[in-house]
N, C-alpha and C positions, 0 to 999 in steps of 0.2 A: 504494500500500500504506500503510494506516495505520500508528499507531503501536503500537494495538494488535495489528497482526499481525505486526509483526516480533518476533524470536527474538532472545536478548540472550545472543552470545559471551564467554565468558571467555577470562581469559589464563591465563598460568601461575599466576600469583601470586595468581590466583582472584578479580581485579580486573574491573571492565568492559573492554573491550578498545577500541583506539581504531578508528572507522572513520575509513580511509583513501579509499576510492570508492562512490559513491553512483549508483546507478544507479533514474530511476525512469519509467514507464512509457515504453520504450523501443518505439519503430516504424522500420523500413526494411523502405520499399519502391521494388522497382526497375521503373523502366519499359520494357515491352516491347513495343511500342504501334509502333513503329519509326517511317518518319518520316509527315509530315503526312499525303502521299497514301497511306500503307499504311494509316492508323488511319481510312482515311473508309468508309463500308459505309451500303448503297442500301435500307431498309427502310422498311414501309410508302407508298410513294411519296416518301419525304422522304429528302435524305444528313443524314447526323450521321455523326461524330468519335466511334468506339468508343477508350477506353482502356484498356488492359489491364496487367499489373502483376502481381509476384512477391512475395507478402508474407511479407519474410524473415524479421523480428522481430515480433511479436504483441503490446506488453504487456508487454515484461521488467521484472520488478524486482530489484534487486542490491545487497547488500551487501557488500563485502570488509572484512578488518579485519586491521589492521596485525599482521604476522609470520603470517599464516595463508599457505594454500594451496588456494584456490578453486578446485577443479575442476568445469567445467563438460561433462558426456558429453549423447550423444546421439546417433542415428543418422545417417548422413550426408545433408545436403542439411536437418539441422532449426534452421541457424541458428547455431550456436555460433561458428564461425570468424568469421562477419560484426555477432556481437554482440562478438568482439575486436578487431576490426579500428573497430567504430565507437565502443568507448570509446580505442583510442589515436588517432583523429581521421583514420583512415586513408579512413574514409567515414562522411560528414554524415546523421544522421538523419533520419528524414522527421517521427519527432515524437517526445517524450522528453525529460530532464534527464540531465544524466551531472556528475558535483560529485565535484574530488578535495581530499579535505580542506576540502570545505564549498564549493569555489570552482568555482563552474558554468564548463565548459570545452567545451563540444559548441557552444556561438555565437562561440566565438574566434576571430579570425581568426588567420593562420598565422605572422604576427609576434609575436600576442599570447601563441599556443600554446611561442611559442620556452623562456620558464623553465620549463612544464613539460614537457617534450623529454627534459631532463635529470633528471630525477625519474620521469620513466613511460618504458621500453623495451620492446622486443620482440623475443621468439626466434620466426623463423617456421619455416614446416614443414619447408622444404626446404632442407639446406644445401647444396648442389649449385647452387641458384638466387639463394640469396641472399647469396653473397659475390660480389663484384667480380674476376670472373676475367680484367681486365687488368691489378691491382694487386696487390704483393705484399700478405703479411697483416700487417705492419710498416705499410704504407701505411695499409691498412685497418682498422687499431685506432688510427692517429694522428690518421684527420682526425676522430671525432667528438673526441679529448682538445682537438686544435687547438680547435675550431669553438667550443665549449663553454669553456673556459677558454683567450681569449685574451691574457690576460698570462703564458702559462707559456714559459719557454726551454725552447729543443730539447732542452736535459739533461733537462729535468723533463718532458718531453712521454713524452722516450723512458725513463725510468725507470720513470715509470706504466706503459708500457706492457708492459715486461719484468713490471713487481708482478703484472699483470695477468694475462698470458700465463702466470707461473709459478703462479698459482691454480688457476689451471683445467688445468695438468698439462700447455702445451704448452714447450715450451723456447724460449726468445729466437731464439735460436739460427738457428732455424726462419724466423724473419720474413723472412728474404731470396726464402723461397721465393713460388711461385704458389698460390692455392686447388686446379688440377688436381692439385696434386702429395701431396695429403693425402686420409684416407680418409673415409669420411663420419659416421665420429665424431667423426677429427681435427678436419674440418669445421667439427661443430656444436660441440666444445668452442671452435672459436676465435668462432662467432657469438653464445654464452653470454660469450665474455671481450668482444667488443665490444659487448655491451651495459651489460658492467662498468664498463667504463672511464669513466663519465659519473657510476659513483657513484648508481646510481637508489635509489625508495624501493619500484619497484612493477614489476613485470614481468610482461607477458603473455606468455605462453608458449601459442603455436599449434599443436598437437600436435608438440612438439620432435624427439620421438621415431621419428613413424610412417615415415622416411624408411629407418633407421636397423636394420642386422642385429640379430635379437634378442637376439646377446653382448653386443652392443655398449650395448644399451639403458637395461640396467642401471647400467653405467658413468655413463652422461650423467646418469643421475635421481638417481645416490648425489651426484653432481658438484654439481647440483641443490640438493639435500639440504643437504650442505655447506656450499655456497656462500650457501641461506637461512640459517644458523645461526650464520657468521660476520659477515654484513656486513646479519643484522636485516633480508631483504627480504623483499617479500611476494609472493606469485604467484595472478594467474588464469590456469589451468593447462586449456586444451582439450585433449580427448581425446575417442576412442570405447573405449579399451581400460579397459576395467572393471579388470583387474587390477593396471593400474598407477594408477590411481584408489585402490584399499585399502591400498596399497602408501606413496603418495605424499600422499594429501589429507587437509587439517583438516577444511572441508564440500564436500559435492558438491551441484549444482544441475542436476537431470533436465533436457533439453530435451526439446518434441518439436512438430515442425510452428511451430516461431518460439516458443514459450512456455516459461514453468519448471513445469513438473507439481510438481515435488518438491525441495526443500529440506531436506538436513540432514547433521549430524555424521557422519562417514562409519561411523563405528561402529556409529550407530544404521541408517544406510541400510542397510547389508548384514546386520545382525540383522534388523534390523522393515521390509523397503519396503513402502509404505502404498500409493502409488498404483497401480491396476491396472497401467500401461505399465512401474513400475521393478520389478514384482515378476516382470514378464514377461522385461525385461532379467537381472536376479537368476538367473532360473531356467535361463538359458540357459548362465548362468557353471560350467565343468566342476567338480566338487569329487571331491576324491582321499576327503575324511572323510567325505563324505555318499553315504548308500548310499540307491537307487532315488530318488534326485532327479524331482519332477512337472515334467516342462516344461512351458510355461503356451506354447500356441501360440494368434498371435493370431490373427482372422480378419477378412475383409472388403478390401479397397483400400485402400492407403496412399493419402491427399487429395493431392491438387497443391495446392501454394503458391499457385496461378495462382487456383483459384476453393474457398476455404478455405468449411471447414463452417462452418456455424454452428452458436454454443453452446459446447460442449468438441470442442477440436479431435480430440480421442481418441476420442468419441464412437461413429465407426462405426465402431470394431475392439476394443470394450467391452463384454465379457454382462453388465456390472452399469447399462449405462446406461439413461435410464428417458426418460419426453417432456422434464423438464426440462432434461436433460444436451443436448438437440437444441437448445436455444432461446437457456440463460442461459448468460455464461461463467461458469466457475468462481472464484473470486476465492481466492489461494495465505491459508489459515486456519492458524495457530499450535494444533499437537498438544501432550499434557499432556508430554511426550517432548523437547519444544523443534523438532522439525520441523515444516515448514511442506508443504501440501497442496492443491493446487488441485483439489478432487474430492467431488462431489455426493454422491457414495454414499458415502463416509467421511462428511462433514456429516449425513448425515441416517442413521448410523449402519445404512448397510445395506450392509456392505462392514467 
C-alpha cells in the first residue's frame, strides 16, 4: 500500500496520531500436501509432487495507531484470528513485513522477540483453555511479573500482582484458588489482568468475548474500555459480532477470504458501507429504528481457501462484478470520506 492510499488518523487533540504496528502485504499459507508419499500423483505417464495449501492471509495491509481500537470482523474461516496470531509471532508468515514502532519483528528470532513480549500481549478466545488449570491464579499472574522483571523481590512481585488483580475487579484474595473454581468471566477478567501485569503498549484481543454469556459480555468490554483509558493501550480487537464492533471500535477492517475489503472509522462504516460484502454484513444487523430494513442476500458458493479465485476474491457472490473484477485484484483506494476500498465498481464509479 502506498503512501498515497493510506488514510491519516487523528487523535484527540486533532494531532497526527502515532503509528504503533505496521503491517504490510501480509501472506500465510498452510501446507496441506501431507507427507512426501501422499503429495506424489501419476499423470500423464510421469509422477510429480502435487502441492497443495490453504491460503489464509491474501495481501493484508495494516495500520494500528496508538490508543485506538482496531477491530478486525469477518466471517469465520476468513483469516482474522490467524492475521492475530501472526502479528504476535504466534505463527511465521509465509511473506509480509509486520514493524512495531518502525522495528521489523516477523524475522526475529525468539530470543530477539523477548523485549517485545513485554510491550505486545494477548487475550485469547477461550478462557476455559487458556489459563493453567494446575496453577493457582497467584501463580499464574506471577510468572510473567517474575520472567519479565527479574530484579523484582517477592514483595514487589506480589504487590503488582494484587494492583493488578484489583483492576480488573478480581480480589487478591482469590489467588489461592484454581482457574476450575471461577466463572468464565471471572476467567477472562483474570487473563485480561495477566496480560496486564507486563505493562504492555498493545494488545491483541482474539475474540475475548465469544466464549462468554451475553450478561457477562458487556462486563469484560466496559472492563476493556477502562482498562484502555487508564493505562493508554491500544487494541486489535477480533470479532464476528458486528454489535460489539459499534459499541467498542475506533476503525474497523472488513475481512473476507484472507483480504481487507474495507477500511474505516466505525462511524463512517455503519453510516456509508461502501463495499458490496460490508453492506451485505450491515444489512443483516437487526435494527429496532429502522423500519422495512432490505437484506442484501448474497448469492453463489462461498470459495475455498484451498483453490482461491482469481481477481476479487468476492467476485463470485457480486451482481456489480464485471470481467475485470475476475482477473485484477482490487488494490484497498482512499475514499473522499477517509475510508479505504478494495472494489472495482466503487473505482470506476458504478457502484
Amino acid at each position: 500500500m502506498s503512501n498515497s492510499q493510506q488514510s491519516v488518523v487523528t487523535d484527540k487533540n486533532n494531532g497526527v496520531a502515532e503509528s504503533i504496528l505496521q503491517v504490510r502485504n501480509l501472506h500465510k499459507r498452510f501446507d496441506i500436501s501431507g507427507g512426501f508419499l501422499d503429495s506424489l500423483q501419476f499423470k500423464a505417464g510421469k509422477i510429480s509432487r502435487k502441492r497443495e495449501y490453504v491460503h489464509a492471509i491474501n495481501g493484508v495491509n495494516l495500520e494500528v495507531y496508538k490508543g485506538e481500537a482496531l477491530c478486525v470482523v469477518g466471517e469465520s474461516g476468513c483469516g482474522k484470528s490467524t492475521v492475530a496470531r501472526t502479528i504476535m509471532g504466534l505463527i511465521k508468515p509465509s511473506e509480509g513485513v509486520i514493524s512495531f514502532k518502525g522495528q521489523r519483528i516477523d524475522n526475529l528470532s525468539n530470543s530477539q522477540m523477548l523485549p517485545f513480549r513485554r510491550k505486545m500481549q494477548m487475550i485469547f478466545q477461550n478462557p476455559y483453555a487458556s489459563l493453567n488449570p494446575r496453577k493457582t491464579i497467584t501463580e499464574t499472574l506471577e510468572e510473567p511479573v517474575k520472567f519479565h522483571n527479574p530484579r523484582f523481590s517477592a514483595a514487589q512481585v506480589k504487590d503488582k500482582v494484587a494492583e493488578v488483580m484489583l483492576s480488573v475487579g478480581v480480589d487478591p484474595n482469590w489467588g489461592v484458588r484454581f482457574p476450575h473454581e471461577f466463572s468464565g468471566g471471572q476467567r477472562q477478567r483474570i487473563s485480561i489482568a495477566r496480560a496486564l501485569t507486563v505493562e504492555p503498549e498493545f494488545i491483541v484481543a482474539d475474540e475475548p468475548i465469544s466464549a462468554l454469556d451475553v450478561s457477562i459480555q458487556a462486563q469484560v468490554l466496559n472492563l476493556m474500555m477502562d482498562t484502555q483509558q487508564e493505562r493508554n493501550l491500544t487494541y486489535l480487537f477480533i470479532t464476528h459480532d458486528l454489535a460489539v464492533v459499534e459499541h467498542f471500535g475506533t476503525r474497523v477492517a472488513v475481512m473476507y477470504l484472507g483480504t481487507v475489503c474495507e477500511l474505516a472509522a466505525t462511524k463512517t462504516l455503519f453510516s456509508t458501507p461502501k463495499h458490496p460484502y460490508t453492506q451485505a454484513l450491515m444489512s443483516a444487523i437487526p435494527r429496532l429504528d429502522v423500519k422495512n430494513t432490505a437484506h442484501i442476500k448474497l448469492t453463489g458458493e462461498v470459495p475455498t481457501p484451498i483453490n482461491l479465485p482469481g481477481g476479487c476474491v468476492f467476485h463470485g457472490r457480486c451482481r456489480h462484478a464485471n470481467e475485470r473484477c475476475k482477473i485484477q485484484i482490487p488494490p484497498l483506494i482512499v475514499q473522499n470520506d477517509g475510508s479505504q476500498v478494495a472494489c472495482h465498481a466503487i473505482e470506476e464509479n458504478r457502484l
